[in-house]
C-alpha positions as CSV (number, residue, x, y, z in Angstrom):
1,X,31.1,185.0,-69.6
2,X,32.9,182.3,-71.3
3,X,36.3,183.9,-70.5
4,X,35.5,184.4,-67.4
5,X,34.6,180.4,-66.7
6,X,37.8,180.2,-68.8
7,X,39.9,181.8,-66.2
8,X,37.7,180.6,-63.2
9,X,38.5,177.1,-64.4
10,X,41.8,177.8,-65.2
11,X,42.8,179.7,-61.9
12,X,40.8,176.4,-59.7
13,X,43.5,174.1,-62.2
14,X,46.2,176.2,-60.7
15,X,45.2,176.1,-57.0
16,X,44.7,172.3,-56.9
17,X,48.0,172.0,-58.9
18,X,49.5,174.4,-56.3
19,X,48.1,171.8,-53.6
20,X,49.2,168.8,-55.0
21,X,52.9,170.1,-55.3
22,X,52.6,171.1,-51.5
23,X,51.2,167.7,-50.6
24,X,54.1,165.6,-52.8
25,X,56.6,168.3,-51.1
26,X,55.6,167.5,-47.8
27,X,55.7,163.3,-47.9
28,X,59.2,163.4,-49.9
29,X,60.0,166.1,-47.0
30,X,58.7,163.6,-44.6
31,X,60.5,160.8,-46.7
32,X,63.5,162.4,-46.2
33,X,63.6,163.1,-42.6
34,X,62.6,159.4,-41.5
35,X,65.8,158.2,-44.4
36,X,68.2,160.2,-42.8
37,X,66.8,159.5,-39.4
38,X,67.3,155.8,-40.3
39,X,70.9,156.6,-41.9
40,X,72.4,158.6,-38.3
41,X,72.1,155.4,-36.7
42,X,75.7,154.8,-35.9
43,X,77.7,152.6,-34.3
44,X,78.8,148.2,-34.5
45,X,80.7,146.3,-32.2
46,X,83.8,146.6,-30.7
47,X,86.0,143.2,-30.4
48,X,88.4,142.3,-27.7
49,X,91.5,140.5,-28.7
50,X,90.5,139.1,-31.8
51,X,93.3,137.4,-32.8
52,X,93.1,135.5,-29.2
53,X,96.8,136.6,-28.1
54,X,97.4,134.0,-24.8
55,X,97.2,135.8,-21.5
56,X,100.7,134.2,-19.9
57,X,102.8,132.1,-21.8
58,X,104.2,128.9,-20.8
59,X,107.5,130.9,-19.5
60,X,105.4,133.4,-17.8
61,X,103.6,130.1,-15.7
62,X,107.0,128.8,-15.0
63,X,107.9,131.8,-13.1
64,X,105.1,133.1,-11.1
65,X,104.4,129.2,-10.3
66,X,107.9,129.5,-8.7
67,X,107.5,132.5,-7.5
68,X,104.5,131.6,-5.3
69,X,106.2,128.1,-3.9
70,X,109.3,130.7,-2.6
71,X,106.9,132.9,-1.3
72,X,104.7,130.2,0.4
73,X,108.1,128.9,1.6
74,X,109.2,131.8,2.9
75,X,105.7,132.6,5.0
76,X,105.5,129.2,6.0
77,X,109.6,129.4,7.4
78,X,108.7,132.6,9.5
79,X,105.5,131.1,10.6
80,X,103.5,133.5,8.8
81,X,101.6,131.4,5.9
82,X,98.0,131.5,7.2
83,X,96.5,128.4,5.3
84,X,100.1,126.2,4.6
85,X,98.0,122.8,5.4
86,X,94.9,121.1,6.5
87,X,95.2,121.7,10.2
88,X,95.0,125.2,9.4
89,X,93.2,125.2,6.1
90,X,89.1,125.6,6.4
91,X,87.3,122.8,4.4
92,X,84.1,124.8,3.7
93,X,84.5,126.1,0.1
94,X,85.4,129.9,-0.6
95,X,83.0,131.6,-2.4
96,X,83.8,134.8,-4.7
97,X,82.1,138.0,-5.5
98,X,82.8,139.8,-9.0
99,X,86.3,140.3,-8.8
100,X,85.8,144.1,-10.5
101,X,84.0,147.4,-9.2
102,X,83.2,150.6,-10.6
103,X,85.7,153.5,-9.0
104,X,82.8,155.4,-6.4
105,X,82.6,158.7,-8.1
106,X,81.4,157.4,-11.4
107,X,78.2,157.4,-13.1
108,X,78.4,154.2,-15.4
109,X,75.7,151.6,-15.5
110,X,78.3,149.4,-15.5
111,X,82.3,149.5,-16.8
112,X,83.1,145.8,-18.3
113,X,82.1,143.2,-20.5
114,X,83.1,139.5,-20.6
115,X,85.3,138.5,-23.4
116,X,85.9,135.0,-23.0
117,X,86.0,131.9,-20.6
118,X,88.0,128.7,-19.6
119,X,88.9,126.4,-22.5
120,X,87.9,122.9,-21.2
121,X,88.8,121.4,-24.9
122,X,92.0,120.7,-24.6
123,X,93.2,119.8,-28.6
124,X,94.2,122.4,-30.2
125,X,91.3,124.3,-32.2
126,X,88.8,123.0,-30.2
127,X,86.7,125.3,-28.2
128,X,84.5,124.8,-25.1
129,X,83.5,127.3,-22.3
130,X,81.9,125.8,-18.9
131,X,78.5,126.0,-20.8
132,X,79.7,124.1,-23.8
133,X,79.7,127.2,-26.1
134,X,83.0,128.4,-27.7
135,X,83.4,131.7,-25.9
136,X,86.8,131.0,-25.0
137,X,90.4,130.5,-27.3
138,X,93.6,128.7,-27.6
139,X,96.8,128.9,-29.8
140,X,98.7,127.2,-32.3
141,X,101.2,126.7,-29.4
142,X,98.6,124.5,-27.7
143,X,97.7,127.1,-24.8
144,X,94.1,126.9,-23.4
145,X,92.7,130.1,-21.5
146,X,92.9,129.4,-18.5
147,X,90.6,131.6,-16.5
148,X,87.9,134.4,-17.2
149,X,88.8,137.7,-19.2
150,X,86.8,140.9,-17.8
151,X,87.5,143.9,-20.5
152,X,86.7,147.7,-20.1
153,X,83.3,148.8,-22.1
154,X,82.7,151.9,-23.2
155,X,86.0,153.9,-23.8
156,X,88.8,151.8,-22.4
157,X,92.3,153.5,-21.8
158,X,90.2,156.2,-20.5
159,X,89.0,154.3,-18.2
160,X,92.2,153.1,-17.3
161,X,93.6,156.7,-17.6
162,X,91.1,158.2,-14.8
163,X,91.4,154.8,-12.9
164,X,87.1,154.1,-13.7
165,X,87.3,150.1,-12.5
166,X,88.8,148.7,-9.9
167,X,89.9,145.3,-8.7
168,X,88.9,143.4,-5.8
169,X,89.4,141.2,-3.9
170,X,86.6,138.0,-4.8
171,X,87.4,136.1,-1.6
172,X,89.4,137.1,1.5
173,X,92.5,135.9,2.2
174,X,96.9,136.3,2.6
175,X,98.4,137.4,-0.7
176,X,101.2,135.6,-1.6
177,X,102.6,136.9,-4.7
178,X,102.7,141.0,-5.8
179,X,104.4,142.6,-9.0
180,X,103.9,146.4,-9.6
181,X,105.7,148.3,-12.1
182,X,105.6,146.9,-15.4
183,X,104.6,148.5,-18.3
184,X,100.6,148.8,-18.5
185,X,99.8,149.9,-22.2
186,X,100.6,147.0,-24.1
187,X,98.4,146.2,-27.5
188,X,100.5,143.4,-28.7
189,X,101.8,140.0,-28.0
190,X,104.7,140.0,-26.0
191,X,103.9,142.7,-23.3
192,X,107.8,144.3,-24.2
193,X,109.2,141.1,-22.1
194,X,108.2,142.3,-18.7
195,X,106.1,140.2,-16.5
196,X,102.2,141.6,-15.9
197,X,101.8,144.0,-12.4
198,X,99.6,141.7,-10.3
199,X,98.4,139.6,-7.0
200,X,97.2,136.9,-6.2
201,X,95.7,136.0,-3.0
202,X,95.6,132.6,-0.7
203,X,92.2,131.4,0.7
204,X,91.6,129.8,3.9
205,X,90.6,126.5,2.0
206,X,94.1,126.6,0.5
207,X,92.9,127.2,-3.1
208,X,94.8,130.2,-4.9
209,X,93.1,133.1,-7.2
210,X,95.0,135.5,-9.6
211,X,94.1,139.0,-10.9
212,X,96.5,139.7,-13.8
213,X,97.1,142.6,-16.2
214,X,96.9,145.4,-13.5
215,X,97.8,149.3,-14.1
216,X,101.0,150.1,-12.9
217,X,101.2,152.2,-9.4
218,X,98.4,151.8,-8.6
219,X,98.4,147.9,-6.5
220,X,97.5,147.7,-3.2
221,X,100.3,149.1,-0.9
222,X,100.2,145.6,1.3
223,X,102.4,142.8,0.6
224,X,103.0,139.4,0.4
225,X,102.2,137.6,3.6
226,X,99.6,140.7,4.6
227,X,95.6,139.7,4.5
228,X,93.0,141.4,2.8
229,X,89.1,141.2,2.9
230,X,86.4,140.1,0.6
231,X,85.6,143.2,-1.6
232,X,89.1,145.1,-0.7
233,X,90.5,147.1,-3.5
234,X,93.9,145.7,-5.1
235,X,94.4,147.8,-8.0
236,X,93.1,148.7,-11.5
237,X,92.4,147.1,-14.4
238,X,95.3,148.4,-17.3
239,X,97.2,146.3,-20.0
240,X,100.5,145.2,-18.3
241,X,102.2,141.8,-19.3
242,X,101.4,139.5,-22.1
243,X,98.2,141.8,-23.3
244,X,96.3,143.8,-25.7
245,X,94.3,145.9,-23.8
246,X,93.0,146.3,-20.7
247,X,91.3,143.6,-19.6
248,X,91.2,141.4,-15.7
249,X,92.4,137.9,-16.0
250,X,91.3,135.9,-13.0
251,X,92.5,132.2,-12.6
252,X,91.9,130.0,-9.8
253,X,93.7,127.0,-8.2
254,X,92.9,124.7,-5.6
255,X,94.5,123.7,-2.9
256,X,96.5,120.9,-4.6
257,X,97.8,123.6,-7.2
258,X,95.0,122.3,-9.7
259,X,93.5,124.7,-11.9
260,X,89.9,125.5,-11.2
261,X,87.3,127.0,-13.5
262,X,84.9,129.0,-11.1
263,X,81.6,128.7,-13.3
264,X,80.1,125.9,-12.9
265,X,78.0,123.8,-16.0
266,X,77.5,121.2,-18.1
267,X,80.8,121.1,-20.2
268,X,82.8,122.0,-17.0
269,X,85.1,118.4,-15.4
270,X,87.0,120.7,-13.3
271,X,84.9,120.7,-10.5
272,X,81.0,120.1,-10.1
273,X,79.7,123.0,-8.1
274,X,80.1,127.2,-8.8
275,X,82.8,129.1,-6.9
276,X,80.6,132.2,-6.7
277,X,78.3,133.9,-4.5
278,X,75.8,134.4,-6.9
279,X,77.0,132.9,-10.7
280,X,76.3,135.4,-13.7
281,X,74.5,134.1,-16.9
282,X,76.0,132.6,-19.6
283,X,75.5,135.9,-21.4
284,X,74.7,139.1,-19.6
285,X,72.8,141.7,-21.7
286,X,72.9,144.9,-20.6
287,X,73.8,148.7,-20.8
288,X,76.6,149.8,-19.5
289,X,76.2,153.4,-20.5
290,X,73.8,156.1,-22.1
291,X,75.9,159.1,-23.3
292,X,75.4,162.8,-24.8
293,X,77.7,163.8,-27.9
294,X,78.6,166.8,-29.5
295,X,79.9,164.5,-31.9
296,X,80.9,160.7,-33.0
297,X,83.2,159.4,-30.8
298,X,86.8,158.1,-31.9
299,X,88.0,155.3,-30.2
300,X,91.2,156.1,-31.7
301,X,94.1,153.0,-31.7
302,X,95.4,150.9,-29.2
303,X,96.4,152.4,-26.6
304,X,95.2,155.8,-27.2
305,X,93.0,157.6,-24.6
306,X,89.5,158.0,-26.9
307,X,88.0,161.1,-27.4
308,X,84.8,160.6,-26.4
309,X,83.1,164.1,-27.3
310,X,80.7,163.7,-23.9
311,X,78.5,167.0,-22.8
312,X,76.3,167.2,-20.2
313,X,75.6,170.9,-21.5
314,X,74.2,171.9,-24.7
315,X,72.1,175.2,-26.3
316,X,68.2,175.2,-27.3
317,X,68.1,174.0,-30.5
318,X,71.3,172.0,-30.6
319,X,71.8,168.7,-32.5
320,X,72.9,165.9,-30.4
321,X,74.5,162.7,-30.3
322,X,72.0,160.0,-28.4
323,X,74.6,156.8,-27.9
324,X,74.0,153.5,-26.1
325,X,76.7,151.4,-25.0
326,X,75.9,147.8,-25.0
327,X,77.2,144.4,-23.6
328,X,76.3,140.9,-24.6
329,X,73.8,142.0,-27.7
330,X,71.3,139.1,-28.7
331,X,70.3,139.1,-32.6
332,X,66.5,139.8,-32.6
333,X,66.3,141.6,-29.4
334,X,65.8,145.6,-29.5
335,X,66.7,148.5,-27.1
336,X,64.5,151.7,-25.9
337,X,65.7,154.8,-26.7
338,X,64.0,157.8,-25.2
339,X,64.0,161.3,-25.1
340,X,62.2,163.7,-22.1
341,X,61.8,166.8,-22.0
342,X,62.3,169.8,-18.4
343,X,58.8,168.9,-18.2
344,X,58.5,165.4,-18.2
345,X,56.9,164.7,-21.9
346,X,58.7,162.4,-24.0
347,X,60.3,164.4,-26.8
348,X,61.8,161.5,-29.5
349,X,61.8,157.9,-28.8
350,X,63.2,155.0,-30.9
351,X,64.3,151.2,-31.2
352,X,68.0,149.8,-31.7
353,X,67.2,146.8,-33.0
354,X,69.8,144.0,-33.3
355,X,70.7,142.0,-36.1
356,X,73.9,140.4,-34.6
357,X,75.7,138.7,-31.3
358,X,78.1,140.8,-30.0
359,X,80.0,141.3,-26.6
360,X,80.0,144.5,-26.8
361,X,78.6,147.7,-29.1
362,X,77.7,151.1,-29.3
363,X,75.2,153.0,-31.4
364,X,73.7,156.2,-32.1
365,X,71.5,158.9,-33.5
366,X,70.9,162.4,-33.5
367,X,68.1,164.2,-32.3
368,X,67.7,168.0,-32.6
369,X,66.6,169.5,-29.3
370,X,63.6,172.1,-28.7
371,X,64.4,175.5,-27.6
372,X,62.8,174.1,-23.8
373,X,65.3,175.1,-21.4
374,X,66.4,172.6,-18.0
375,X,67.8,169.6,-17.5
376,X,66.7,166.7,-19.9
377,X,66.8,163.1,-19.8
378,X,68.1,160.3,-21.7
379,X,66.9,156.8,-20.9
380,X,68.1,153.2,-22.8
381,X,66.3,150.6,-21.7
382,X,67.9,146.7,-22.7
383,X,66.8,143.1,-21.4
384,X,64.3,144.4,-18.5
385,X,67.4,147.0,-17.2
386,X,67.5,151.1,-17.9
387,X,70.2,153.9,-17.9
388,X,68.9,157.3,-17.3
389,X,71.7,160.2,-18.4
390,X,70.7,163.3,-17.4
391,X,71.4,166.7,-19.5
392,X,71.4,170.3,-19.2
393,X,69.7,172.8,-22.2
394,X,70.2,176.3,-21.8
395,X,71.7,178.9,-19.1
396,X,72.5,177.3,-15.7
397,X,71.6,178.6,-12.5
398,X,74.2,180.8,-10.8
399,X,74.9,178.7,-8.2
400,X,76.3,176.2,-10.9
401,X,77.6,178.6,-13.3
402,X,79.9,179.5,-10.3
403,X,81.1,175.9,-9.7
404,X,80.9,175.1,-13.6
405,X,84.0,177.6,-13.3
406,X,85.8,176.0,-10.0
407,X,88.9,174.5,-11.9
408,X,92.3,172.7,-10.9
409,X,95.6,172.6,-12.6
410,X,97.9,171.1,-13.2
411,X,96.0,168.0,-14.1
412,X,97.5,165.8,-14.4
413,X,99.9,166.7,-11.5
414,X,103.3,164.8,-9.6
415,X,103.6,168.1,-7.0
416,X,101.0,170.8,-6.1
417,X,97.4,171.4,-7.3
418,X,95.8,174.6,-7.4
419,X,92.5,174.7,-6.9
420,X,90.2,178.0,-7.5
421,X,86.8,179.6,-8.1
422,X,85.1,182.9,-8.2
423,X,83.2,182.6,-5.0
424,X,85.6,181.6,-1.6
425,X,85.4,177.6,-0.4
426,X,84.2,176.8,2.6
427,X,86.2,173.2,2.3
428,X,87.9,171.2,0.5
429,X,88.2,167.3,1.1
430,X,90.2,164.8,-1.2
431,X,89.5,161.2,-1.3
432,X,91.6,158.1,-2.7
433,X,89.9,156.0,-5.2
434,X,88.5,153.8,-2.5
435,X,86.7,156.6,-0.3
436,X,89.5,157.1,2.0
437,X,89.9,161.1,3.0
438,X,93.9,162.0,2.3
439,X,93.8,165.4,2.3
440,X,90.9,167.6,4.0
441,X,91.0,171.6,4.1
442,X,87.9,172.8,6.6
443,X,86.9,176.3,7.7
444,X,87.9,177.9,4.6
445,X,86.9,181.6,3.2
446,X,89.3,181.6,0.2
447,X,89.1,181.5,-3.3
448,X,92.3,179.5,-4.3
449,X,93.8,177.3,-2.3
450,X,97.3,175.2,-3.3
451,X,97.6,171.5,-1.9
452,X,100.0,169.2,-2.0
453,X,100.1,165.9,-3.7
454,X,103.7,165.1,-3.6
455,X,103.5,162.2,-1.3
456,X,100.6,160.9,-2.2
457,X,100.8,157.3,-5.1
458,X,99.9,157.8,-8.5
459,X,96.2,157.2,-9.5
460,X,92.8,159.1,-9.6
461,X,92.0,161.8,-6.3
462,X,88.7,163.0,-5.8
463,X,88.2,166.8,-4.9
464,X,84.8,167.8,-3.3
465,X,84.8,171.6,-3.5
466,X,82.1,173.1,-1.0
467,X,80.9,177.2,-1.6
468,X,81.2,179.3,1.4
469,X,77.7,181.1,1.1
470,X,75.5,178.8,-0.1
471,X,75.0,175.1,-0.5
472,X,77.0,174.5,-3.8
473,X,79.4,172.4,-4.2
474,X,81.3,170.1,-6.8
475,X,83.2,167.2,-7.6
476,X,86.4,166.8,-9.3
477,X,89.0,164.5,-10.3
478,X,92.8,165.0,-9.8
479,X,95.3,162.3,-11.7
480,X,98.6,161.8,-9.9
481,X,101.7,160.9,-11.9
């Protein structure tokens, strides 16, 4: 009997030993999964011109200043200047709407960031925005910025590659001054001695806005002394003239020539009431962008196109890259990550929580996926405003594997661009990066088609492909060189 209690007692040691190594194995397990959870958030802030490189130099000023007196000359001589003095000039106020747009086609929350404002402190060093913060710069060299600087946010040159934001027009009005064909990748001071590609535009009160740094190719096609509307595209942000990336500059002038500083506030002696339709915030917290990965993006270096890794198609069980792409980040304010499932249960959710200030950042974790098949969704949520990126896991339906295989080449192209699939088109329409229908192919029952893009300007085309026997269809975009 005593031996067996022995090896009762004994085997009882073993089991509860057995269940305590389980138990510790399971918390350091669980220890370990919420450490490297913690450890794949990725990401930081992304600066625009740090080292506050001026805009236009004093030369630069001196010649488009010039430029626009010939030009307003000129109009005037031929009795085509619209606003040349009071008689003609309105004395009701212009007002402007945000000078920058997101190309339609595009699924971005939003596409920009503010980098800086107008420097009211005019000794050198001293800084002062309109609301008496230092979100503005100057130079040794006693330059003050001079207007507002709107960068691209996430994935710049790509943007500017596929033409993503576009510049309009804040006010309506005559333009009066137009340079296209400078260099537009600049990164450093200097902008290779060519003046930037841009326009500026004369209001019926007289006063004067500029939109600076504009891709090359791709300005409007009117010209000085033509008029264009409130909201009418002029061109696309790029990196032309004295630059380091792509960013808008926009300066105003009144109607005496004297520089005006749009927002207004308490550290502004410009001029005592806003220019705008509807004045932003000081800051404006946001997302511009909630994004799927296969993998860490890589901004890469100025000015090369990022690679950005971006799927919108993954298999059951993959391991993903969750990113949000932020503007205007407040220290102790948090953003809401979450995960849903095909059937609408929430899968994974989490907190970015901010420890810093920053214009603009990015950051990310992985999540791996269930083997539920459909499409998922991805929803950041920052400062009262959400994102929702949709996402497909597993096999998709036919009608989509068909037009998952329509593809064009070349692309990019200066000539002809082939379009095909495996199932015929019914038709084919291409639009311009404001909406407007260049090319259109109806009453089709063809599986490749070539069209011709010779004589149309470089920039982005959009391609909506239609299927023939059902109700599929796609959208694509075309880059002309």
């Amino acid at each position: 009997m005593s031996i067996r209690k022995s090896y009762r007692t004994n085997l009882r040691l073993k089991v509860h030993l057995m269940k305590l190594i389980l138990r510790v194995s399971f918390l350091l397990c669980m220890f370990l999964a919420l450490s490297t959870s913690v450890a794949q958030t990725i990401g930081g802030e992304r600066v625009f011109n740090p080292d506050g490189v001026n805009c236009v130099s004093s030369e630069e000023y001196e010649i488009y200043h010039n430029a626009v007196a010939t030009n307003q000359e000129y109009l005037s001589r031929e009795g085509l200047r619209l606003y040349q003095n009071n008689v003609s000039r309105s004395e009701q106020q212009v007002s402007f709407i945000w000078p920058v747009k997101q190309t339609d086609g595009f699924e971005y929350n939003s596409t920009w960031a503010i980098s800086v404002y107008f420097d009211h402190d005019d000794t050198t060093g001293g800084l002062e925005d309109w609301n008496c913060g230092t979100r503005t710069y100057d130079t040794s060299s006693g330059y003050d910025h001079q207007g507002v600087d709107i960068f691209l946010w996430p994935f710049t040159w790509k943007q500017v590659e596929e033409e993503q934001t576009e510049i309009i027009a804040a006010a309506a009005g005559q333009i009066i001054y137009k340079n296209d064909g400078s260099f537009d990748k600049n990164c450093t001071a200097g902008g290779n001695g060519q003046q930037w590609n841009a326009v500026f535009v004369e209001h019926s009160d007289g006063s004067i806005a500029w939109y600076g740094h504009m891709k090359a190719g791709s300005l409007t096609s009117k010209s000085v002394g033509d008029t264009v509307a409130q909201g009418e595209y002029l061109g696309v942000v790029a990196s032309s003239g004295n630059s380091t990336g792509p960013h808008l500059h926009f300066e105003v002038y009144d109607e005496n020539n004297n520089l005006i500083d749009p927002y207004a506030g308490p550290c502004n002696d410009l001029n005592d009431t806003s220019w705008w339709v509807d004045q932003k915030e000081y800051l404006n917290p946001g997302v511009n962008a909630a994004l799927t990965h296969t993998d860490l993006p890589d901004f890469g270096t100025c000015p090369e196109i990022e690679e950005t890794f971006e799927s919108t198609q993954f298999d059951p069980g993959d391991t993903i890259w969750f990113a949000g792409y932020f503007k205007d980040q407040v220290t102790g304010t948090s953003a809401l990550n979450e995960i849903y499932d095909p059937s609408g249960d929430l899968f994974s959710s989490w907190d970015t929580n901010f420890n810093d200030d920053f214009v603009a950042s990015w950051w990310a974790q992985q999540r791996t996926i269930s083997d539920e098949t459909g499409e998922w969704t991805y929803v950041v949520t920052y400062n009262g405003e959400s994102d929702t990126h949709t996402f497909n896991v597993g096999q998709l339906s036919l009608e989509d594997q068909v037009f998952d295989e329509v593809r064009l080449f070349p692309n990019p192209t200066s000539d002809v661009v082939t379009i095909g699939a495996p199932v015929p088109f019914k038709q084919i329409i291409v639009r311009d990066a404001v909406g407007r229908t260049v090319l259109e192919y109806r009453d089709l029952n063809t599986i490749s088609l070539e069209m011709d893009f010779s004589y149309l300007r470089t920039g982005i085309y959009f391609v909506t492909a239609e299927a023939l026997d059902s109700d599929a269809q796609t959208l694509l975009r075309v880059l002309k060189k």
